[in-house]
C-alpha positions as a printed NumPy array, in Angstrom:
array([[  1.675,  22.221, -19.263],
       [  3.457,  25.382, -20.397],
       [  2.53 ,  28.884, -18.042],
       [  3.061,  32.283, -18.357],
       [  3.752,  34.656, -15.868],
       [  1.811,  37.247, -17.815],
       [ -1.559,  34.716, -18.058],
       [ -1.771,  34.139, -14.216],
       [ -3.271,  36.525, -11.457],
       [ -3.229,  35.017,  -7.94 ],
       [ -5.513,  35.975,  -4.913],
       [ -4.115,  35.612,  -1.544],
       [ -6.107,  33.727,   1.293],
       [ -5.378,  33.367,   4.843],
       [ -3.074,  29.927,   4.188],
       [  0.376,  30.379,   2.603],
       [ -1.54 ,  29.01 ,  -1.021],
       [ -3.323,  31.545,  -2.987],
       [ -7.1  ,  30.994,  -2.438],
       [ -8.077,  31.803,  -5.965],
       [ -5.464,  31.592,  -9.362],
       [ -6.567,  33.541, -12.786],
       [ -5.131,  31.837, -15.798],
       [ -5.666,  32.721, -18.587],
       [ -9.058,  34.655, -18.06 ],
       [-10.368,  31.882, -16.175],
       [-10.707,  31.984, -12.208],
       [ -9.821,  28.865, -10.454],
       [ -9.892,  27.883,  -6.852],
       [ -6.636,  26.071,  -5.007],
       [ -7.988,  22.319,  -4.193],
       [ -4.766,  21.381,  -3.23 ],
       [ -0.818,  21.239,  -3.019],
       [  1.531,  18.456,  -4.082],
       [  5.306,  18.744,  -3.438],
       [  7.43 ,  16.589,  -4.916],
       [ 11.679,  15.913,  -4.874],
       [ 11.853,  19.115,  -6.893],
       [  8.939,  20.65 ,  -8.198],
       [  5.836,  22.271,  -6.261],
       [  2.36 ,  22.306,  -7.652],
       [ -0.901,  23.922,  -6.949],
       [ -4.221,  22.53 ,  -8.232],
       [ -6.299,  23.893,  -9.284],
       [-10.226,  23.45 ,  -9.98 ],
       [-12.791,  25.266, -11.986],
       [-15.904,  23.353, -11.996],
       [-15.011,  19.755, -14.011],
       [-11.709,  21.61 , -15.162],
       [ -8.818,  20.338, -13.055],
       [ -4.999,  21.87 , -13.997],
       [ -1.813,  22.193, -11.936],
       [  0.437,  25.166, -11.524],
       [  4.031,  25.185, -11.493],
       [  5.106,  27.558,  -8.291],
       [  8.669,  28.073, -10.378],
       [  6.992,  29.559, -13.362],
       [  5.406,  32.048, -11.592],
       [  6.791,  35.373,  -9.656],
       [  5.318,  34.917,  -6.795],
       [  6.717,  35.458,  -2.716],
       [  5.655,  32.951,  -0.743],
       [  6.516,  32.128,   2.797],
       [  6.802,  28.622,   2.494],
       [  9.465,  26.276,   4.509],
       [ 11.201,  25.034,   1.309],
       [ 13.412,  26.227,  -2.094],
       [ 10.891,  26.328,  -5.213],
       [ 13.025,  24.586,  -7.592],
       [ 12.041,  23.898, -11.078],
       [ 10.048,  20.767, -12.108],
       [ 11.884,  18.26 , -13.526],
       [ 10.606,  16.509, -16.718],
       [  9.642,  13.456, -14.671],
       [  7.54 ,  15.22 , -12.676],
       [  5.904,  16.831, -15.325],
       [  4.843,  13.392, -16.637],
       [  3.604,  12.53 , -12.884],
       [  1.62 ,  15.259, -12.2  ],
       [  0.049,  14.827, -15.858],
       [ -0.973,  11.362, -14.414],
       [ -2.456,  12.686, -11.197],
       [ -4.27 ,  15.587, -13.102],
       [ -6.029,  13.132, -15.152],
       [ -6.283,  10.335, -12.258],
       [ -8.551,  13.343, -10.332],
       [-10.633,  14.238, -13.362],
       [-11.55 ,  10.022, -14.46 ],
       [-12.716,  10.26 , -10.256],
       [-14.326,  13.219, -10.873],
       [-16.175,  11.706, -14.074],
       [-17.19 ,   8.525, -12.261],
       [-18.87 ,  10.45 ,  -8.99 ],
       [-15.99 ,   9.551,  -6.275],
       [-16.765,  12.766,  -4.411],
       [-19.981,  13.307,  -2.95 ],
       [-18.457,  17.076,  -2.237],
       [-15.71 ,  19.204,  -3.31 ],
       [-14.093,  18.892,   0.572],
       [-13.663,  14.881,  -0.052],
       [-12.019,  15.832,  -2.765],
       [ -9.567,  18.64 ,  -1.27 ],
       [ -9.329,  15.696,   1.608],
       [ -7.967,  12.939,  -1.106],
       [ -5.474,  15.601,  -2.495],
       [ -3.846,  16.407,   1.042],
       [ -3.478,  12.359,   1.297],
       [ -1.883,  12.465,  -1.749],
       [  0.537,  14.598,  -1.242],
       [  1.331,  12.315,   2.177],
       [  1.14 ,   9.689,   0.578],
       [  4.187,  10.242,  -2.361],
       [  6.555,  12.111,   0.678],
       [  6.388,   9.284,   3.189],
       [  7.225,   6.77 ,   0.052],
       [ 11.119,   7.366,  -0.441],
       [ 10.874,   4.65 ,  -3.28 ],
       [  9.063,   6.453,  -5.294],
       [ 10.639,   9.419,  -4.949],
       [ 13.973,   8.001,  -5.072],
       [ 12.976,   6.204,  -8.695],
       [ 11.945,  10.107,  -9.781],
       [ 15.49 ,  11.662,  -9.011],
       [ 16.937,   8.437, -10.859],
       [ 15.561,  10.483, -14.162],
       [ 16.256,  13.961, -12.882],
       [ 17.07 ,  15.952, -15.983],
       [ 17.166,  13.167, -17.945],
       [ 14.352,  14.201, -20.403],
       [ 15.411,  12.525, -23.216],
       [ 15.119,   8.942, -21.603],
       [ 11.856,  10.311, -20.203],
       [ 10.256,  11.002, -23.172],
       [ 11.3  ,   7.244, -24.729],
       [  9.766,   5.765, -21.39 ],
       [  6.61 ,   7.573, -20.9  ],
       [  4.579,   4.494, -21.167],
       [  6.361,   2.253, -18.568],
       [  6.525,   5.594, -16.6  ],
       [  2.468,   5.705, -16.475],
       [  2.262,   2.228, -16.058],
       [  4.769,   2.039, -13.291],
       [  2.493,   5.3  , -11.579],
       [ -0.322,   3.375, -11.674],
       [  1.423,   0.186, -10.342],
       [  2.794,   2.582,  -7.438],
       [ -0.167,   4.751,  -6.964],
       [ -2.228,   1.236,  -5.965],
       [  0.335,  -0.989,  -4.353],
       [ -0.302,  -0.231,  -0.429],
       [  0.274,  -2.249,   2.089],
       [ -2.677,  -3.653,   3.784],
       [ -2.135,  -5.502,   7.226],
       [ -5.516,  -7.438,   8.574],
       [ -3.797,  -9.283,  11.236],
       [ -6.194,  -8.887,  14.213],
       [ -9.375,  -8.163,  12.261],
       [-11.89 , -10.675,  11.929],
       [-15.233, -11.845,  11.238],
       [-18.118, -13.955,  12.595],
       [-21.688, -15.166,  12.499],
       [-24.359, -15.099,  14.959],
       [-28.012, -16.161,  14.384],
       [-27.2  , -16.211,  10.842],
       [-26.097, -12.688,  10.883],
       [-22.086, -10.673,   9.787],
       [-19.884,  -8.923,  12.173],
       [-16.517,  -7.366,  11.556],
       [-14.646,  -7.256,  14.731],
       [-11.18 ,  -5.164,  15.177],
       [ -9.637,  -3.065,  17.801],
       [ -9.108,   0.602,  17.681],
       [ -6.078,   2.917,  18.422],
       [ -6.204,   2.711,  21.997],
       [ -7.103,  -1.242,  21.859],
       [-10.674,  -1.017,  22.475],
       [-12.637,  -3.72 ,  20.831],
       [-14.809,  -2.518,  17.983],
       [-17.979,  -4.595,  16.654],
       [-20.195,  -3.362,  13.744],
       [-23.01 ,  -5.16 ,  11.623],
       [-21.821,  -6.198,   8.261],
       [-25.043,  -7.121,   7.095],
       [-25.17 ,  -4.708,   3.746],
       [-22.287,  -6.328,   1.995],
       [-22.126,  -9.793,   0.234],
       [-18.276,  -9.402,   0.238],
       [-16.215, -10.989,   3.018],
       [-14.4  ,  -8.102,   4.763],
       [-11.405,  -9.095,   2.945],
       [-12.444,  -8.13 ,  -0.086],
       [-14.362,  -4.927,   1.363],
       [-10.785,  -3.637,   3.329],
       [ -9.527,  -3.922,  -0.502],
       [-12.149,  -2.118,  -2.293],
       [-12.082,   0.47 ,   0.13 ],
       [ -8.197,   1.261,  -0.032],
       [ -8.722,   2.486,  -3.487],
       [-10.942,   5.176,  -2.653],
       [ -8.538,   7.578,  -0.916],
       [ -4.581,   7.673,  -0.127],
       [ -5.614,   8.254,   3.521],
       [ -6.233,   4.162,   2.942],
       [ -2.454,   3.47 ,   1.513],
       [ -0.197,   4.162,   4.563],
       [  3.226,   2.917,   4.277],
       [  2.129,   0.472,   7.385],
       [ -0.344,  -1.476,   6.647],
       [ -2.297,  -1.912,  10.112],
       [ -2.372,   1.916,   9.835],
       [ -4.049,   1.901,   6.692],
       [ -6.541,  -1.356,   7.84 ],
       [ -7.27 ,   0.901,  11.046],
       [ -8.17 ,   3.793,   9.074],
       [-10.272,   1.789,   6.458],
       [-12.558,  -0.164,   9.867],
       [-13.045,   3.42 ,  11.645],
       [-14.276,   4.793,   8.322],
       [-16.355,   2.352,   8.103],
       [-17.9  ,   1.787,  11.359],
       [-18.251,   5.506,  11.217],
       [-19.96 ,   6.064,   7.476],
       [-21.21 ,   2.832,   6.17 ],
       [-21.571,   0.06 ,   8.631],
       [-23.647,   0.074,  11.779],
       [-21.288,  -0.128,  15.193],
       [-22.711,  -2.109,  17.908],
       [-22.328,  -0.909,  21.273],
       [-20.659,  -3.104,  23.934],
       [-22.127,  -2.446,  27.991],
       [-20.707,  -4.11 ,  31.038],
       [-22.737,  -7.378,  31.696],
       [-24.609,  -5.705,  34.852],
       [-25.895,  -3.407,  32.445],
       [-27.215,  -5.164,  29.914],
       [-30.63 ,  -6.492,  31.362],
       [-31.407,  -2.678,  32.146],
       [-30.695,  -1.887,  27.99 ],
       [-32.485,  -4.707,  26.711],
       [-35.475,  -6.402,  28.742],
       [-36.72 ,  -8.841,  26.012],
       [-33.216, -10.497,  26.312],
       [-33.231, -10.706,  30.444],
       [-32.498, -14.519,  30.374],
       [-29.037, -14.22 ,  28.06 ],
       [-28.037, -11.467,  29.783],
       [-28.456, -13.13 ,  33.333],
       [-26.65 , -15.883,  32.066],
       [-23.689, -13.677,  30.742],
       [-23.517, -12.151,  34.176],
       [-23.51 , -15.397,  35.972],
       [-20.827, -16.852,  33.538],
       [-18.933, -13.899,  34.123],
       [-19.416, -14.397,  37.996],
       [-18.534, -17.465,  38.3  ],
       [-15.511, -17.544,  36.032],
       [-14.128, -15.025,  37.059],
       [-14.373, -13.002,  33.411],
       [-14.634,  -9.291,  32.22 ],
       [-17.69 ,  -9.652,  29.594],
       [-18.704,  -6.769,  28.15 ],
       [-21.649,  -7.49 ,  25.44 ],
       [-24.642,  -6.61 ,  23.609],
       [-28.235,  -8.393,  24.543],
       [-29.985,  -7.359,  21.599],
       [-27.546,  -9.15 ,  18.884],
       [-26.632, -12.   ,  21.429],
       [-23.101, -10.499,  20.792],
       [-20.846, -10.555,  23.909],
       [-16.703, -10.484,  24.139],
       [-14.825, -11.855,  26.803],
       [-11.884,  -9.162,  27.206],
       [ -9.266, -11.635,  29.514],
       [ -9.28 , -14.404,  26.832],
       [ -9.996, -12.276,  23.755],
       [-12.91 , -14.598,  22.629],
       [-16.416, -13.582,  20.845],
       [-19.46 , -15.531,  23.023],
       [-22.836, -15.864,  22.694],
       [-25.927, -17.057,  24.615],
       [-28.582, -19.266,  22.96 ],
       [-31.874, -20.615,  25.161],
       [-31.644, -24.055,  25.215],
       [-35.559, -25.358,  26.806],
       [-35.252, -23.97 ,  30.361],
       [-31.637, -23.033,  30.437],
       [-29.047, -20.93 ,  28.648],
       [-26.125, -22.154,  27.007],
       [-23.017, -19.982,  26.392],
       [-20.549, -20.843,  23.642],
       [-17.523, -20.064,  21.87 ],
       [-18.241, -17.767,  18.65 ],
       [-15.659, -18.992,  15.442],
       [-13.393, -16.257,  14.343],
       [-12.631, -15.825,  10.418],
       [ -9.337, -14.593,   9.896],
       [ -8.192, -12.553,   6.795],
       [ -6.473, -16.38 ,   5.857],
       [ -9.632, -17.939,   6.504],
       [-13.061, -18.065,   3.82 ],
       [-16.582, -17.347,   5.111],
       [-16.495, -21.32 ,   5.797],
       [-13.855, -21.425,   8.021],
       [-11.663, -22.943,   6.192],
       [ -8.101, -22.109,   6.573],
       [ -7.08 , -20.623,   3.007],
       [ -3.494, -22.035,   1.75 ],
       [ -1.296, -19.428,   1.554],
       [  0.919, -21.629,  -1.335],
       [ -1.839, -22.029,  -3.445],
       [ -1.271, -18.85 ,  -5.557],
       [  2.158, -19.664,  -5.772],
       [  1.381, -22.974,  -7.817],
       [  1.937, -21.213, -11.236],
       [  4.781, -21.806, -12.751],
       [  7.549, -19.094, -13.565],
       [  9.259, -19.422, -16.562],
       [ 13.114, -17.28 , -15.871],
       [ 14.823, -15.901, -18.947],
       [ 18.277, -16.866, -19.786],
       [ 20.988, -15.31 , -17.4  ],
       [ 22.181, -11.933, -17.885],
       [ 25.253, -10.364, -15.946],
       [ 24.2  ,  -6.93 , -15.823],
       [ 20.332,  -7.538, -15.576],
       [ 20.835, -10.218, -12.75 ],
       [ 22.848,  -7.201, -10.96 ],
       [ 20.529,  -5.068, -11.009],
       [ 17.795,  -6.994, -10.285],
       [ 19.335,  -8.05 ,  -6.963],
       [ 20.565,  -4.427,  -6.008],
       [ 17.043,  -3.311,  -7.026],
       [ 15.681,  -5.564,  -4.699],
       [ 17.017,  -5.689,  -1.277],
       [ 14.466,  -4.315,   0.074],
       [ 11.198,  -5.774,  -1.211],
       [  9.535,  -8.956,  -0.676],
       [ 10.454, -11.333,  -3.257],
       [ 11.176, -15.18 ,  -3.38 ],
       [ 14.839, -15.052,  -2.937],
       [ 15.283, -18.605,  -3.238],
       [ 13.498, -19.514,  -6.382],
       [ 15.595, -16.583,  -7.792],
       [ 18.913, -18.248,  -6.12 ],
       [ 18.083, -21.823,  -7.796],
       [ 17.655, -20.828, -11.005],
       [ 20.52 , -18.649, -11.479],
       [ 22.553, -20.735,  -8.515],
       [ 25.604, -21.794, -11.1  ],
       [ 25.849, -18.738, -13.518],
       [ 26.062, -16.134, -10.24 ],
       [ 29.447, -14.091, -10.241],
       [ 31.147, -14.175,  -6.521],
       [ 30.252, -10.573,  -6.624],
       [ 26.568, -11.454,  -7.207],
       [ 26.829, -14.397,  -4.053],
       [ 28.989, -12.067,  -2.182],
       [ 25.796,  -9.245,  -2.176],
       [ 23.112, -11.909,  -1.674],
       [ 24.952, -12.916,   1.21 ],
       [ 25.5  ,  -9.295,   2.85 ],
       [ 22.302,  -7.745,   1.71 ],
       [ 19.616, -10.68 ,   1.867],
       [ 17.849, -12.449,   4.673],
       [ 18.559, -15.882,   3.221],
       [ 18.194, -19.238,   5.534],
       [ 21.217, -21.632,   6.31 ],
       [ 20.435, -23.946,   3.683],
       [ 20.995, -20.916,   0.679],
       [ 23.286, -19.483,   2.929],
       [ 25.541, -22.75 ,   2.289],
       [ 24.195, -23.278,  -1.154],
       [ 25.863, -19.601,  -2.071],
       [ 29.213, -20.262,   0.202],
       [ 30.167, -23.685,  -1.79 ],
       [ 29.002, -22.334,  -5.463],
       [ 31.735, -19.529,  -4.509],
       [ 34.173, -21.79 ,  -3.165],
       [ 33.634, -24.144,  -6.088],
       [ 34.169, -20.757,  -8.494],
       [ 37.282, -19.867,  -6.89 ],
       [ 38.546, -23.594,  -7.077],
       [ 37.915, -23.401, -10.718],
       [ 39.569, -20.325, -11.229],
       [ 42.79 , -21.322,  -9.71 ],
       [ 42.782, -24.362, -11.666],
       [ 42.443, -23.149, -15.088],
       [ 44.363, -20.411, -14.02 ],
       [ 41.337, -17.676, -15.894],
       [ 42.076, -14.171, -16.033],
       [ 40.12 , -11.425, -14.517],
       [ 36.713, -11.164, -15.977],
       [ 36.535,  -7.959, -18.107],
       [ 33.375,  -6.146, -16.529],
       [ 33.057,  -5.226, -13.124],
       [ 29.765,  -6.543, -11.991],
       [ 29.004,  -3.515,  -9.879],
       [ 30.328,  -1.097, -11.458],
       [ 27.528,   1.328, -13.207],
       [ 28.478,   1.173, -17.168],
       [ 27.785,   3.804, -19.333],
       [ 26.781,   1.435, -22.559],
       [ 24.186,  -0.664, -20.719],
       [ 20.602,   0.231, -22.417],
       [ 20.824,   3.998, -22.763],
       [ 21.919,   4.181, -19.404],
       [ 22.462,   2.011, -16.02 ],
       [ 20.093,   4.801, -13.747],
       [ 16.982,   3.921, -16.18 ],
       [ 17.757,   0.216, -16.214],
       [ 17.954,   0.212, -12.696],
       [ 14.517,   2.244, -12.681],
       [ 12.635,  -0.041, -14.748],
       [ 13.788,  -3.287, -13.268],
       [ 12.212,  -1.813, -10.229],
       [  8.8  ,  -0.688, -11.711],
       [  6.88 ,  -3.916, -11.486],
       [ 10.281,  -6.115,  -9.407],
       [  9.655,  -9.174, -11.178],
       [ 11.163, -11.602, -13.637],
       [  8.846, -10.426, -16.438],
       [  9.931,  -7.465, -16.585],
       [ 13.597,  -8.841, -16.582],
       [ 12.225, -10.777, -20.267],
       [ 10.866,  -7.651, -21.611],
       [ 14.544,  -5.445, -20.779],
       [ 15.864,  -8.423, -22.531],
       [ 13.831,  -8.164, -25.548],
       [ 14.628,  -4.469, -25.334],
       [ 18.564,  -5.101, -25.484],
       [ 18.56 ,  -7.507, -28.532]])
């Protein structure tokens, strides 16, 4: 988006931001602020009409903490995407007001400065406009891959089912035990803590119990009911039509000696000592108190424990070994979650001691690779003194200028989707 300084009048508010931005005749208010490893950008909103501003193409003093520097060509592309991300929301009614919207922006802007990846895969094409231009597809597609891959940790957050009736249980920032009625969704709460992490960046945190923490108190404050837990002596005074289950809970709590906090009108109670959902069913002239069955985010709405393996059963068909692609797959790599082994038995006998020599310092590998790598290398050198084999000509690590344009956007794009296809579609690229 090309400015002028000449087309742009800006308003001043209280913030450091201008409040209100003329351009080009047309008055726009600031919505919100993205800063990225160069380039700073306003945006800007005049009813549907969403556009960005470029703080280094404008003269304008403004007390903020950092250099303006100019956008790089890279960014450009980026904040295109983001522009037009905000405006398909927009379209399909993601913002019930224009503060939701000012709220998603601000997340945003967290969101790509607390993800070094990202913005270390930006300065990789810093100035490099050229390449830019010829990638601007995988550069959108990797945005959108990026944009949507958060983390999302469920350990501790469950489910169960009394008297034929949902519950989400999980435990807030100070570790008090939450309960609220999922009753309004036919989704498990898998699937819901999914859905919901696309509505906002507040929902992507680089942790993921952050993010699953934010997503449950959003929840149990906006959509789903939250049932309120009492100490068991006060129950009975709360809920009179459920005076027998309540006795019983304070009797069992008496006479075992727990801390049950609860609520009589759902039949819901939690033992806090042994971490363990209960309820209280009239049985004839007594009360029996049981065990409720926890769903965990491995688990189905049956119960049944989910194998983890079972999405791994496809097979994955590995191109042909390549030196330089191999390389920079594995330096790509260190640092994200991929199947190291599989990787290290299919390539096993055409790795370079260089290539074993990194796995080995930069991988978490078990003893069985870690012996699998040590004799392939030993069995190299053996080789080598045998037939006595010069030098090989290429450095494996060393960055070469003639490898597809150049090594920084090879090294980029290996690491937009981290996976062997995209390995076969570099290949295709370098035939």
């Amino acid at each position: 988006m090309l400015l002028c300084r000449k087309c742009v009048t800006i308003r001043l508010g209280d913030s450091m931001l201008p409040n209100k931005v003329i351009y080009k005749g047309k008055e726009f208010e600031t919505i919100g602020f993205i800063k990225l490893n160069n380039g700073s950008f306003l945006i800007l909103q005049n009813d549907e009409d969403i556009i960005y501003l470029d703080l280094s193409k404008i003269n304008l003093k403004l007390d903020l903490k950092f250099e303006i520097k100019e956008a790089t060509k890279v960014e450009i592309v980026l904040m295109d995407y983001i522009v037009e991300a905000i405006k398909s929301d927009i379209r399909n009614d993601k913002y019930q007001s224009k503060e939701d919207l000012k709220r998603d922006i601000v997340d945003l802007n967290k969101y790509i400065n607390t993800h070094p990846e990202l913005l270390n895969n930006i300065k990789e094409l810093d100035f490099k406009d050229d390449v830019v231009l010829k990638t601007i597809t995988s550069l959108l597609s990797y945005f959108d891959e990026t944009m949507k891959d958060a983390p999302l940790n469920l350990e501790g957050i469950t489910s169960f089912k009394i008297d034929g009736k949902d519950y989400i249980k999980y435990r807030d920032q100070n570790g008090k035990v939450k309960i609220m009625d999922d009753n309004v969704d036919n989704r498990n709460f898998v699937e819901q803590f999914k859905a919901k992490q696309n509505e906002s960046e507040y929902f992507k945190q680089d942790d993921g119990k952050e993010s699953a923490l934010n997503i449950a108190e959003d929840m149990n404050e906006y959509q789903k009911t939250s049932i309120e837990l009492n100490e068991a002596d006060e129950m009975e005074k709360t809920h009179s039509n459920q005076l027998l289950s309540s006795m019983a809970m304070q009797k069992y709590d008496n006479q075992a000696d727990k801390d049950i906090i609860g609520n009589a009108q759902t039949g819901i109670y939690y033992d806090e000592q042994n971490d363990k959902v209960l309820t209280a069913k009239q049985q004839e002239n007594s009360v029996e108190v049981s065990e409720v069955k926890e769903i965990t985010h491995n688990e189905n709405n049956n119960g049944t424990t989910i194998d983890n393996n079972s999405t791994l059963s496809t097979e994955i068909n590995y191109p042909p070994y390549n030196e330089e692609i191999v390389t920079q797959y594995l330096m790509t790599n260190k640092f994200n979650d991929v199947n190291i082994n599989v990787f290290i038995d299919r390539y096993l006998y055409d790795l370079s001691v260089e290539q074993i020599d990194y796995l080995l310092n930069n991988y978490e590998l078990t003893a069985e690779y870690i012996n699998k790598l040590n004799n392939r290398k030993k069995n190299i050198s053996s080789n080598e003194n045998q037939q006595q084999l010069e030098k090989p000509k290429v450095k494996v690590f060393t960055k070469s200028k003639a490898a597809f344009i150049d090594t920084l956007l090879l090294s980029f794009i290996v690491g937009l989707i981290s996976g062997m296809y995209l390995i076969l579609l570099i290949l295709m690229i370098m035939s």
